[in-house]
Each structure stands twice: as structure tokens, then as C-alpha cells.
N, C-alpha and C positions, 0 to 999 in steps of 0.2 A: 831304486826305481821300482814299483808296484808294478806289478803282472796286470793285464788287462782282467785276466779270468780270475784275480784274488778277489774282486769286489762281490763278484758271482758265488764264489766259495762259501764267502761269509754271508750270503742273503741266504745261501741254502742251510748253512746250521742252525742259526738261528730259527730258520723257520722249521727246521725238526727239531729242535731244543723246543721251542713253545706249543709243538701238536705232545711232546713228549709230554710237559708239564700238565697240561690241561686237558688234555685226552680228548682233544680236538682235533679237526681236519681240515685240510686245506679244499675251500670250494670255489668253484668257476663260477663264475659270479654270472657271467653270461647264459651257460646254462641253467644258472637256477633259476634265472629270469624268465629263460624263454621254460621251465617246466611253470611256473608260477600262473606264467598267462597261461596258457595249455590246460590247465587244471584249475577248475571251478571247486576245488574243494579247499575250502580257507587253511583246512590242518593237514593238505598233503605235501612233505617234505620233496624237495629236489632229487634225492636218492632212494626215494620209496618205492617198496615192492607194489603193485599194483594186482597182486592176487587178492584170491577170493580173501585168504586170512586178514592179509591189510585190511580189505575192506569190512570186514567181521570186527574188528578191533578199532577201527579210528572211531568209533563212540565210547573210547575207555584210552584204549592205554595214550593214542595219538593224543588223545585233549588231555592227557596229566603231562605232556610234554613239555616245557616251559619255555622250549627253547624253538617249537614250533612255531613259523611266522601266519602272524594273524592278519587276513585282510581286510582293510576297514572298507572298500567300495566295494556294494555287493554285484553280483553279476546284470549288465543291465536287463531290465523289461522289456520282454516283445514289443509291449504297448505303454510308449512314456507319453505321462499328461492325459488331461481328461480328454474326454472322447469329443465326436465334433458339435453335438448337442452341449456339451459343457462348455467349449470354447466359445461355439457362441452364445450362450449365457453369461460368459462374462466378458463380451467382447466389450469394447470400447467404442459408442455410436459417436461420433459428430455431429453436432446439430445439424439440421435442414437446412433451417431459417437460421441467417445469420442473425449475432446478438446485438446490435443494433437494431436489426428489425420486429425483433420479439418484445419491443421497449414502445409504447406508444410517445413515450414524451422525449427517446432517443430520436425516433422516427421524425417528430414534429422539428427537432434541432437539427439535425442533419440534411431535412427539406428547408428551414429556415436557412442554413447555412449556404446550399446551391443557391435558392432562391436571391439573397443577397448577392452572391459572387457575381451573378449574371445581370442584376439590376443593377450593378457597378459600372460593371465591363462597359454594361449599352448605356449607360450617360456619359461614363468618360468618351465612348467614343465620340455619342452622339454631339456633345458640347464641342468637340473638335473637326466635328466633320466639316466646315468651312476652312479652317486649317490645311487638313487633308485636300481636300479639293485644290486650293492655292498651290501647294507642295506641286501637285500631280502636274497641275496645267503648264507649271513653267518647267518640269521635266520633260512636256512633252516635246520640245524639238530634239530633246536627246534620247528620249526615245524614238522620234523618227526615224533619226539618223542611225543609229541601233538597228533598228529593222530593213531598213534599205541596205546598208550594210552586209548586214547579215543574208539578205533575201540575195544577193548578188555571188556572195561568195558560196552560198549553194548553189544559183547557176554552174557556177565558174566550176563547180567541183573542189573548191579549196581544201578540203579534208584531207583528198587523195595525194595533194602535191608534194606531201612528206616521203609518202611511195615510193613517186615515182625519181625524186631526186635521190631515194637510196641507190634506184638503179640503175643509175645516171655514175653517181659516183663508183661504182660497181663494174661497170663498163659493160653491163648485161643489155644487149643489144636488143635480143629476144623478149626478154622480161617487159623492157622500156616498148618495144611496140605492141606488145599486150596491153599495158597499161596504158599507153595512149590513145587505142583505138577504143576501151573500154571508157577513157575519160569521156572523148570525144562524144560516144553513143549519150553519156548520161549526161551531154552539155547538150546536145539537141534536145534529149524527152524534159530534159525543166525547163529548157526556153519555151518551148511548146507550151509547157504548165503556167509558166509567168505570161505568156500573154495572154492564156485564154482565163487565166483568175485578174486580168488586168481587164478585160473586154468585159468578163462577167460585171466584177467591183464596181467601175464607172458605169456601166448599164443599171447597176441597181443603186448604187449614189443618185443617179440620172432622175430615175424614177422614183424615187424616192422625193426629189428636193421637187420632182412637179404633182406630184400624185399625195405625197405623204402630209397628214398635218403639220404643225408649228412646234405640235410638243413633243410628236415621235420625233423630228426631227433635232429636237433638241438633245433629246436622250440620244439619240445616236450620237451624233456630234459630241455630245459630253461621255459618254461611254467609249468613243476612239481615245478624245484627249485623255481619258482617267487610263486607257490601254497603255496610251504611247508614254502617259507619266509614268505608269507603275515599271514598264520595260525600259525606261530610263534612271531609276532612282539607282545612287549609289551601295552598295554592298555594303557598306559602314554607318550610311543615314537613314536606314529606314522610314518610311516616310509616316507610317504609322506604330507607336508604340504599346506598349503592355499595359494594359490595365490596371494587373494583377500579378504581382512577382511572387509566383509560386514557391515554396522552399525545395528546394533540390534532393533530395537524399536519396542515397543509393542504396540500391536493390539489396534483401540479405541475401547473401545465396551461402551454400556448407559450406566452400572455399573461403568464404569470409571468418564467419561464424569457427572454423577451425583454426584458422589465425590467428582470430586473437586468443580463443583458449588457451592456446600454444606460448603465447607470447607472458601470460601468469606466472612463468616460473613453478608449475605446479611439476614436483619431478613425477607424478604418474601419467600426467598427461605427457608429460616430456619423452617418459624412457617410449610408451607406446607411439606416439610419430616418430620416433627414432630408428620404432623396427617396422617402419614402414605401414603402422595401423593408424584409424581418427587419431584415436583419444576421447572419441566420442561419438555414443552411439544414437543417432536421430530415430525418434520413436515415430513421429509424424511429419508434412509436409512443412517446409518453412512456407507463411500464410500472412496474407494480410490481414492484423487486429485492429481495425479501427485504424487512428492513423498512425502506423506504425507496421513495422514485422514482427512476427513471432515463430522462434524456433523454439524445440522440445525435445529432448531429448537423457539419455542415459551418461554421467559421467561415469570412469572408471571407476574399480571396486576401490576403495576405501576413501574415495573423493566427495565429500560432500558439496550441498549447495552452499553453504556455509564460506566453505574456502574459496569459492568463488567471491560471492559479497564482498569478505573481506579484500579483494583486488579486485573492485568496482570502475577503482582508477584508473589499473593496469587493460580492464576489459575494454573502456573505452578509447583507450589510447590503441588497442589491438584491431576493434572496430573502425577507429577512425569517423569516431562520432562524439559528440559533447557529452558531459560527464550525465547533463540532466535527462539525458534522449536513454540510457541504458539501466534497464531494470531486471537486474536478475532474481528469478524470485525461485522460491520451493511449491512444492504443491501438496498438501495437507493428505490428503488419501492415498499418496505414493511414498515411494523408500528414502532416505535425504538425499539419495544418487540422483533422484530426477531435478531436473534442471528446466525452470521453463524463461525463456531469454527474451524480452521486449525490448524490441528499438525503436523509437520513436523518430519521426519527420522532423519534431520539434523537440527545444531544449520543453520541461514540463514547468520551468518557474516562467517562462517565454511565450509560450502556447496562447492563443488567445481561447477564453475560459467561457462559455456558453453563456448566455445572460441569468441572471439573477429570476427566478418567478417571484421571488418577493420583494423585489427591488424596489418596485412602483404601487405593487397593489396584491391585496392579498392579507386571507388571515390563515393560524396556526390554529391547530388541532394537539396539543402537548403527548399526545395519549397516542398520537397516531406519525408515523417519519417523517421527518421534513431534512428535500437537498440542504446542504450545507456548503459543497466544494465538489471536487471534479476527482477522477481520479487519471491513472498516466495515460488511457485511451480516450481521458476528454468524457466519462460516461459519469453520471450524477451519480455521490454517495451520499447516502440518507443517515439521518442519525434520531433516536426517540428519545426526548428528552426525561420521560415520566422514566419510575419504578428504576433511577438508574442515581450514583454518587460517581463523580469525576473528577479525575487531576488531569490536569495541564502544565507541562514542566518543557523548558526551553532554556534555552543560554539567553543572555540581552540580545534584544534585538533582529531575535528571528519570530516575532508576528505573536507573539504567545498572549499577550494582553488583545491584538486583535481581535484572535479565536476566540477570547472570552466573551469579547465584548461581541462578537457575531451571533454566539452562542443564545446569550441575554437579549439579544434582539429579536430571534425566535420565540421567546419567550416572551417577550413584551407582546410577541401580536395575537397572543392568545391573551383576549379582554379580562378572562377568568383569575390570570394567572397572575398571584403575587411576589412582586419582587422587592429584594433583600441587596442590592449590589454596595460591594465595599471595596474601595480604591487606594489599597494601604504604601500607592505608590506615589500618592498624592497627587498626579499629573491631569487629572480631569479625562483620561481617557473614557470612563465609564459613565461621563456626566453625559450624554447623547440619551443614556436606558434611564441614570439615576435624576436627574431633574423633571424629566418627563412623565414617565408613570413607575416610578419604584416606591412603595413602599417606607422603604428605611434606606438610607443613601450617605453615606460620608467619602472621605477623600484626604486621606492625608494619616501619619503617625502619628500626631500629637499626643497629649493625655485625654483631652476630653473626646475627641474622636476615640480612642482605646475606648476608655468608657462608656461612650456611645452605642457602641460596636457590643462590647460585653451584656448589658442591658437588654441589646436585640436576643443577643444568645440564647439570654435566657429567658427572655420570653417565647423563644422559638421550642426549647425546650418544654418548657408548660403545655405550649401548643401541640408536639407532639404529644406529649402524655392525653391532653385532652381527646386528641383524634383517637387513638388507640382506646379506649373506654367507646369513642361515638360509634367505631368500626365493630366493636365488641357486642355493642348493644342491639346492633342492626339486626335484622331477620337475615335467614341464610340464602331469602330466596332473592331478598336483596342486594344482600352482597355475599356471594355464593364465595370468593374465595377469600377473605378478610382483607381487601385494598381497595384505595381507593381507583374508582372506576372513571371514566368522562361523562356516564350520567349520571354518578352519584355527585362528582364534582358540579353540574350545572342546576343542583339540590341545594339552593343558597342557605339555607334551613339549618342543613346540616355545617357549613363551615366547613368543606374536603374540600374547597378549593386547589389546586397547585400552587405552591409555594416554592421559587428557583432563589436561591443563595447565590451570588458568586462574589468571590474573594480570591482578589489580586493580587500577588507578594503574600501570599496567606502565612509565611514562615515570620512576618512582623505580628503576628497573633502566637503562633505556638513557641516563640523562643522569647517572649515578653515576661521583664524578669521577676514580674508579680502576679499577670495573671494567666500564664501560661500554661499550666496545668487545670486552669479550670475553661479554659479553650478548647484544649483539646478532649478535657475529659465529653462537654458538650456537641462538639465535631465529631467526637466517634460515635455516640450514641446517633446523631443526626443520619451519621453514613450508612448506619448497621438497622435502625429501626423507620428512620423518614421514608426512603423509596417505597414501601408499603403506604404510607400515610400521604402519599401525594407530598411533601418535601426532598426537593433534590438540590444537594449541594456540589457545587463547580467551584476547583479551590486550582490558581493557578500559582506557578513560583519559578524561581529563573533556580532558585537552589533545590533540587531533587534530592535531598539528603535526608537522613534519620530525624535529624533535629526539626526541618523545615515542613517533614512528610510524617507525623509519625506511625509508627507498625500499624496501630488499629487504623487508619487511614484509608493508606496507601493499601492494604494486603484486604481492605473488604470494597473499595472502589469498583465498579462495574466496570466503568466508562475509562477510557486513557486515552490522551491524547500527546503527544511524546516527538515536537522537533527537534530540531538538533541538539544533541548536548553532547560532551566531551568524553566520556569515559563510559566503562562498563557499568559501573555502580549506578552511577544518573539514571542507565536508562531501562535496569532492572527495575530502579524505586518506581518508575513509572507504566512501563509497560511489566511487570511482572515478574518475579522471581525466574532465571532460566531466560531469558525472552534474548539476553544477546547469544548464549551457547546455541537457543533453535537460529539463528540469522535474524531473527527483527532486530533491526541494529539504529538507530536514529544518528549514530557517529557516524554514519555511507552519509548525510545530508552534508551537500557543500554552503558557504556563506550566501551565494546566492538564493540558495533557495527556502527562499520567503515564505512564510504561511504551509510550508509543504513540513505533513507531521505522519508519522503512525498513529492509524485509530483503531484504536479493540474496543471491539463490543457487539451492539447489533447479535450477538450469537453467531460471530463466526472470526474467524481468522484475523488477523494484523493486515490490514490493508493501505499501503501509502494512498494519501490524498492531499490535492489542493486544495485550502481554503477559500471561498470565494471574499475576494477582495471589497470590502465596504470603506471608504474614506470618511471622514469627519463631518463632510455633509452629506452624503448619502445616509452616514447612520443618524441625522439629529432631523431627514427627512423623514426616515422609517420612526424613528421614536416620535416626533409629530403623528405620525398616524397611529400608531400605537395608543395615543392617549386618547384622539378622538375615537377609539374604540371603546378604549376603556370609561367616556364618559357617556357615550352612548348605550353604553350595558351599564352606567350606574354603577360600576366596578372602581373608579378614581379613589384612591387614598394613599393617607398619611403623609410622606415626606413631598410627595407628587402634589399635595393641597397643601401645604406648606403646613401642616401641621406637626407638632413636636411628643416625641413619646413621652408616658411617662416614665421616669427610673423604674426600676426591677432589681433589686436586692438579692442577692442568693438567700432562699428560702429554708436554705436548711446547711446543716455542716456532717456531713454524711460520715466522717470517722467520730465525732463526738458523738452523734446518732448510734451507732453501732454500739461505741462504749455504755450508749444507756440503755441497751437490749440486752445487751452480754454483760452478765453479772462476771464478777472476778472470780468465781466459783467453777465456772466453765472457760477454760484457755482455749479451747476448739471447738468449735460449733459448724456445722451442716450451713451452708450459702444457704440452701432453701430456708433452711430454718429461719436467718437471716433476714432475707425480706422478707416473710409472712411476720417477722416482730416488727419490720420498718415499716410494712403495710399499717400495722395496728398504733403506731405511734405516729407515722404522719401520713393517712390515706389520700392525702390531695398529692403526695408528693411522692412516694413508692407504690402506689397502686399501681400495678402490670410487673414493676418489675420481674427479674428471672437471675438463677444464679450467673448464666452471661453478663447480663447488664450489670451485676454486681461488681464481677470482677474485670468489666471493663470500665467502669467509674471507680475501683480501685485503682486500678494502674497508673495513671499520673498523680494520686501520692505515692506512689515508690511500692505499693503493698500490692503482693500475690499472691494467689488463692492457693491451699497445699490439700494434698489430701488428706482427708481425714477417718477416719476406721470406728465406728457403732459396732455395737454388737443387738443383732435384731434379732428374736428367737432364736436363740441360741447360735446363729451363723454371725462372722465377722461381715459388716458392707462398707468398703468404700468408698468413700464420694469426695466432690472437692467442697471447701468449706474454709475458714480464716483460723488466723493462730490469732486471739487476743493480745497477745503483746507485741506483736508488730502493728496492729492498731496504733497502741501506746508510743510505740517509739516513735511512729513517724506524725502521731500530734506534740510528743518533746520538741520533733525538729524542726517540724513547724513554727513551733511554738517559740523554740530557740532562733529558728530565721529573723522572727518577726523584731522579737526585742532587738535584734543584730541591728536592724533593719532601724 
């Protein structure tokens, strides 16, 4: 059996065995602590002499100490944070004027909005006020009887008789003739009241029915019966109804807002309400946005907004609101810990969406924003359609062909503006913009539509070339920054027109198994060189992939437009490298919500918006005006007059090309070198190019630009430039395809 004190025994030798071996010391941990705090000198030990010598030495021998403890928090400042001139320098102001009101054409909506509510209310009523009236009159013997009633049992004192039977049952003698002689008083002073408002009443009925005209007296008379109906109607039938059924939503308050956070499974917000803290810190007042709430605030440290988003589901099921009503978003000039939380009245695919200004009437300016959709507070998002290349990527069936086709109808009512619309879904959705005033117009996969389609390509190419030479030529004071401008554009002379592409399913063009490569090679140049030249291409696809988008695309696109799609990949191709790690997530969109996408651009941040809703004859109403625009400006052509193009042949074979600049003598040549030879061999046809353009019309034959090393006065330079025999290989495989073929 073990001694209680052996265990003690053995704690003690061993711990003089190991000060033995190490020539260490056993220290109170407590007090080294408390000398630690005590002492503001980072390298004063626990056991330190505090004479003059210490202090002579702790700039030598203490700091070669190794085993002196370093403090990493330095002692605090008298004075933390800037001063109060700093703070408020970078205070945070709240607007004055709310944002609605700072908006002329919010202002005229939200007037327009009351103004309807109440031209409502007063017909609905007024159409029923015969109704009402009927209701009231035959209620009124029950409300007589109501009021006589009632008028009696306040004589009587009826109220009190609860009283005084308690003290009745009570056997309180005393109580009971208190209360009865208290009755009694208050039964004589209202009889008193009831007859002398009974003498008045008939005195002024009296005089009234001899004194008063036909019509006062009618209003009176119908003013009693409307009395005696309204104090007759039932509790459960009202006699008059609602106009207007408002939507109900309840108030945010923090108790909410901290509930559902809570409810996320996020274990930092968990473990902090756990020890009795938010979980969440409100920077500002929870506030009406428009129609909706808005709170603001600080999550804990290492909780992004991000992990919010991603349990979007959870947040609404925690609010206790529909999935489409909650919008958690981040805010661009804050840390990712802020959090700014909108709940909406209404679901936002539900909401009813402002009217249209171009619905009925009205032209486009290309050059200058025009509304498109709503966003989750109901306020107009603008978009510009010039100096910009755009994708449009969705799953089937969430609006994505719509947006296109809404897109193109802004375009159409700019008279100026040429269009190019291509329907490789075949379904005629786009036949509203393309039979009307487009330009160049097909509808469907076939062969000749492809070829159709390719032909336009390339003459849309040529036509870029051509504008870049017109731009080039211009004076500077003309066109001061080398693009086309909206009054250079209305210079019919010159031919800078606007020029809008859009293509539908655009992945039945770059995965097409002959001319796919020269698609794209086309489309990229268009993306990367048109938005200067007044050409803008809008390329939609339900498949957001490498194949359907390719790199040069997608990665120099301005404009995004990005509803629902399934996965992380889809909705980086679309919204941008990174775009799901910062929270722009287009996978938060549920099935419901239709036409509702992320849009980047404009110069600023990823904004959810609703599309405004155009049906099939709304849009073949706007394309009717659209055309008598365009024949009123003398602008009507090509597929829109039923005219037919003519073919357009590829002009040139740009690797055989190359092989007859580069001699075999030279295996690496300088890109610039490049096109100054492709210039001099075919000037209608390399004139402008640049080593970019080169090796981005390389890229879909499979060839990449490498670097290549000169030696120039004697230093090494290098630059990028082509290997000649990958030229060569990939006309063999060409070459070999074709025969295969």
C-alpha cells in the first residue's frame, strides 16, 4: 500500500534532479507575473536586482540574455487614436437627404406610386358607396337597439354590479352600503343627463324638421341611419373593405437580426452568445431602405461576409422571411467583417417593378446609361452600352435569352445603331430586334445559317480594321482620345456608327467543328479592339465553360451579366476570376428568381438586379418603333430591307502568311518584326496590327508567342516573338485534319 507522502517524495527529487541537470530554478509563476506587469522594462527578469548596476547593464549584458522574456505589447499611450480633429475627419456622415430623394426620377416613382395607391382606394370605395350605404341602413335597427341598450345600462350603473355582488357574496355589510349608496348617487346624476339630452335632442330634431331645409335634413337623417348602421355592424363583417392589402412584414429589430445569425451554425458567432455576448457588433441604427430594413454591422473576428452568403437559406429561415426578401451583402471600402443585412417587404422576383420609360415611347442615346431593371430596394440600375464587350451566362431557363434580347432593344432605339443579332437557339426569340431593324439576322444551327453567321464575322472584321485607320486619321482636336464618340457617330461620312452584335448560345460558334477557331479567333479581336471603334459584342450561353467562353473572351469582357448557375467555375467564367472567394455568388439565386442576375461594370462593384420584364409583344411593339426610327433617320438596312449579303471569303491565311515573311533561315523572329512584314505583304489586311493582336490571332491555331533574345549594341533584349516551326507544325495539322476530314 503507498504512503500518501511517497507521491510528494518523488515530485521533489525529480524536480532537484532537473534544476541539478540544467542549472535551472524553480520559479513562481505568479510572481513572475505579477513583477512582469509591474515592470515596463521588456528585459527586466522576475528576480532582478533593481540597483543602479542593473540598470547600467540592461543595454548589454540583460539583452545577450536569451532566456530573458520579451514583450511583444508595448506599454499603452497616454493618448490612443487620432485626436478629435482626426476623428472627425474621418467620421462617417449619413446623408441628409434621404436616397430616394436625391433621385429626380426616384422622386417622380415613389410620387407616382402614392398617387396610384390613393386613386385606387377612392374608386374602389367610391364604386361601392351605394353598397355601403345599403349595408349601413339595414344595420341600423341594430344599432338602435345597441344604443338604447347600452344608453340604459349606464343609467342603471351596470358596470358596478360586479362590485357590488363580490360584496354581497363576501357578507361585507359595510362595503355593500358604500357601494349602494354610491350607485344610487350615480343613478340619479345620469338620469338627470338622459333626460335633459332627451329634451335637448327632440327640441333640436323639433326645430330642425320645421325650421331646417329638405337637404339638411336629409343629411341628418342619413347621417343618424349611417351612425346607427356603423354601431350595428358585426365584428366579423365589416361593412366596408380594403382596397389595398398591404404586405405585412415585420419590423427588424437586433433581437431578430441576432437570431438568425445565431441560428447559421457559425461556431464564432455560437461560442460568443454562448458567453453571454451579440455575436455581433451593430455599427449603425437598424433603418428603413426603401422598402425594406437595413442593418449594419461588425461580425466577429475571423467571420466573413462571405460565410454569411453562403447560408443565405439558413439566414432566412432565422429571420423568418422568404428566401427572395434577404440580401446580405459586403461593402467594398470596409474590412470583409462588415456586414450590411437588407430585408425586404417583398419577395424581389415578386415585388412589383416600376414601369418601364421606354416601354411606350422614347429613344436611346448608346453613349450615354439607360435603366434596364430594378434593383432589391426597387431603385433603377443603369447600364451603357458603348466602349463595353459582354457575357451573359445562366442555366436554361432563368431569363438569360430575355436579358439579351432586352439588351438589343435598347439598342435598336438608338436610329444610329447597327445591329447584328444571331439566334443560334433557333427559337425566334430574337426575331422581335432581328426582322425589324437588324442589320444581319439568322436563327437556327444549320450549315448555311453557320455560314451565314461566319461571312458577317468577317466582314465585321474588315470593318473594324477599317474604323481604326478612320480614327487614326482623324485630327486630334477631333477626336481627342482615339474612340469613337456620339458626335463623331452622328458624322454619317465617316461610318463610326454603333455597331451591337448579339449572339445567343454563342458556344454553337466556338465549339463548331470546322470553324471554330476562326470564331473565336474573330470574337476576340472584336472584344479587345471594337469597344473603342463603336462595336460592342453581347455573347450569351447557358454553358459558362472554357470551351463555350473562351480565355480571350471572357478575361477581356467589361460588362457581366451572371444568373443563376450551378457551380463555382460557371460563375468565375462569368463574373471573373475570384468573384465567388470575394461573395458574388450567382449559385445564392433560387429557381424562382427569374431575370434576377449579378451585373459588373458601370465602374463599380457587383450589384444584384432585376431585369425589367418585356414579353413577346411588348418587345415586337418596341421593335416596331424602333424601325420607324430608323426610317425616319434613313438609317433602315440590310436584313431589316430584306436584303442579302454578299459572301466574304477569309482574305487571307495568316500562318501561311507568316511562313512567307519568315524565311527558313530565321527560326525566331521579333512579333513586331512580324507584322511590319504582314503589313508590307498585305496592307488592307495587317495594317494596325500590334504584337497583341498577333498573338491573339495566333491562339486558336494552337501557337504561342515565346520569348525571344537579340542582341542590340552589344546588350542582350528580350522580347516576345514566334518559333518558326511551330508555324509549320500546326499548318501539317491543319493540313492533316483537312485530308482526315
Amino acid at each position: 500500500m503507498k504512503h500518501p507522502d511517497d507521491e510528494n517524495e518523488l515530485f521533489s527529487r525529480l524536480e532537484a534532479e532537473m534544476s541539478a541537470d540544467s542549472g535551472g530554478e524553480v520559479v513562481d509563476l505568479n510572481k513572475a507575473r505579477s513583477a512582469r506587469t509591474e515592470s515596463p522594462d521588456p528585459t527586466t527578469r522576475p528576480d532582478a536586482d533593481a540597483s543602479a548596476d542593473s540598470d547600467a547593464d540592461r543595454s548589454g549584458a540583460a539583452s545577450a540574455d536569451a532566456t530573458a522574456p520579451v514583450m511583444v505589447d508595448q506599454p499603452a499611450p497616454t493618448v490612443t487614436g487620432p485626436g478629435y480633429l482626426g476623428r472627425l475627419a474621418g467620421a462617417h456622415r449619413r446623408a441628409v437627404v434621404p436616397e430616394w430623394l436625391r433621385s429626380l426620377a426616384e422622386l417622380r416613382t415613389a410620387t407616382a406610386w402614392v398617387a396610384r395607391h390613393y386613386a385606387h382606394a377612392a374608386g374602389y370605395h367610391a364604386l361601392r358607396a351605394p353598397v355601403y350605404a345599403a349595408r349601413l341602413a339595414l344595420q341600423a335597427p341594430t344599432g338602435a337597439a345597441r344604443f338604447v341598450g347600452g344608453t340604459m345600462r349606464w343609467v342603471a350603473d351596470r358596470e358596478g354590479e360586479p362590485v357590488r355582488l363580490a360584496a354581497v357574496r363576501r357578507e361585507d355589510a359595510a362595503e355593500y352600503l358604500k357601494l349602494s349608496r354610491q350607485r344610487d348617487g350615480r343613478v340619479r346624476l345620469r338620469t338627470l343627463v338622459m333626460v335633459l339630452a332627451m329634451f335637448v335632442g327632440l327640441g333640436a330634431a323639433l326645430a330642425m324638421y320645421v325650421l331646417a331645409p329638405g337637404w339638411l335634413q336629409a343629411v341628418s337623417v342619413s347621417a343618424v341611419v349611417m351612425a346607427l348602421g356603423f354601431t350595428g355592424q358585426q365584428a366579423d363583417a365589416p361593412v366596408i373593405h380594403r382596397a389595398v392589402e398591404l404586405p405585412k412584414a415585420v419590423k427588424l429589430t437586433s433581437d431578430i437580426v441576432l437570431r438568425a445569425l445565431g441560428a447559421l451554425g457559425i461556431p464564432a458567432i455560437n461560442q460568443a452568445q454562448a458567453k453571454g455576448r451579440d455575436g455581433f457588433e451593430f455599427t449603425a441604427p437598424i433603418t428603413r431602405d426603401g422598402p425594406g430594413w437595413r442593418a449594419e454591422g461588425n461580425l466577429p473576428y475571423g467571420v466573413t461576409v462571405t460565410d454569411v452568403i453562403e447560408r443565405r437559406d439558413r439566414l432566412a429561415s432565422g429571420l423568418r422571411r422568404p428566401l427572395g426578401c434577404v440580401w446580405p451583402e459586403a461593402v467594398p471600402d470596409e474590412h470583409t467583417g462588415h456586414l450590411v443585412l437588407w430585408v425586404g417587404d417583398q419577395d424581389m422576383s415578386r415585388a412589383k417593378q416600376p414601369k418601364w420609360p421606354l416601354l411606350k415611347s422614347g429613344s436611346v442615346d448608346l453613349f450615354k446609361p439607360v435603366a434596364y431593371g430594378t434593383d432589391q430596394r426597387g431603385r433603377w440600375v443603369e447600364a451603357t452600352l458603348m466602349y463595353i464587350a459582354g457575357v451573359i451566362g445562366a442555366i436554361p431557363r432563368m431569363g438569360k435569352t430575355f436579358l439579351l434580347r432586352l439588351l438589343l432593344l435598347i439598342a435598336a432605339l438608338d436610329p444610329r445603331a447597327e445591329l447584328h443579332t444571331y439566334d443560334m437557339k433557333g427559337t425566334g426569340d430574337l426575331d422581335p430586334v432581328g426582322d425589324a431593324v437588324s442589320h444581319r439576322h439568322a436563327a437556327g444551327d444549320d450549315d448555311e445559317f453557320i455560314e451565314y453567321c461566319l461571312n458577317d464575322f468577317r466582314a465585321l472584321r474588315e470593318e473594324l480594321r477599317r474604323r481604326t485607320k478612320v480614327i487614326r486619321s482623324l485630327p486630334r482636336d477631333v477626336c481627342p482620345e482615339s474612340k469613337v464618340t456620339s458626335a463623331l457617330a452622328d458624322k454619317r461620312s465617316l461610318g463610326l456608327h454603333p455597331i451591337v452584335i448579339g449572339v445567343d448560345e454563342c458556344q454553337v460558334l466556338f465549339e463548331h467543328p470546322e470553324h471554330a477557331k476562326e470564331f473565336e479567333e474573330i470574337a476576340t479581336d472584336l472584344v479587345k479592339r471594337g469597344p473603342a471603334t463603336g462595336i460592342v459584342l453581347l455573347l450569351a450561353t447557358q454553358r459558362p465553360d472554357a470551351k463555350a467562353l473562351p480565355t480571350g473572351i471572357s478575361a477581356n469582357a467589361s460588362a457581366r451579366w451572371c444568373l443563376k448557375v450551378m457551380g463555382q467555375l460557371e460563375n468565375d467564367m462569368v463574373l471573373g476570376t475570384s468573384a465567388y472567394k470575394r461573395g458574388v455568388r450567382a449559385t445564392m439565386f433560387a429557381w424562382g428568381d427569374k431575370g434576377i442576375h449579378y451585373f459588373v461594370g458601370e465602374g463599380s462593384d457587383a450589384r444584384i438586379v432585376r431585369a425589367i420584364y418585356v414579353d413577346g409583344r411588348d418587345a415586337d411593339a418596341i421593335g416596331a418603333r424602333a424601325r420607324r426610327l430608323r426610317e425616319e433617320a434613313g438609317t433602315l438596312s440590310g436584313h431589316a430591307l430584306g436584303e442579302a449579303p454578299e459572301p466574304v471569303t477569309s482574305a487571307y491565311d495568316l500562318l501561311r502568311d507568316i511562313l512567307a515573311v519568315v524565311p527558313a533561315d530565321e527560326p525566331k523572329v521579333w512579333s513586331e518584326t512580324v507584322v511590319a512584314r504582314l503589313a508590307e505583304l498585305r496592307e488592307e489586311v495587317y495594317d494596325g496590327w500590334d504584337p497583341e493582336g498577333l498573338a491573339a490571332a495566333l491562339k486558336p491555331h494552337g501557337v504561342s508567342t515565346i520569348q525571344v533574345g537579340r542582341r542590340v549594341k552589344g546588350k542582350v533584349v528580350n522580347r516576345r516573338g514566334i518559333d518558326r516551326s511551330h508555324i509549320v507544325a500546326a499548318i501539317a495539322e491543319c493540313d492533316g485534319k483537312r485530308d482526315a476530314g
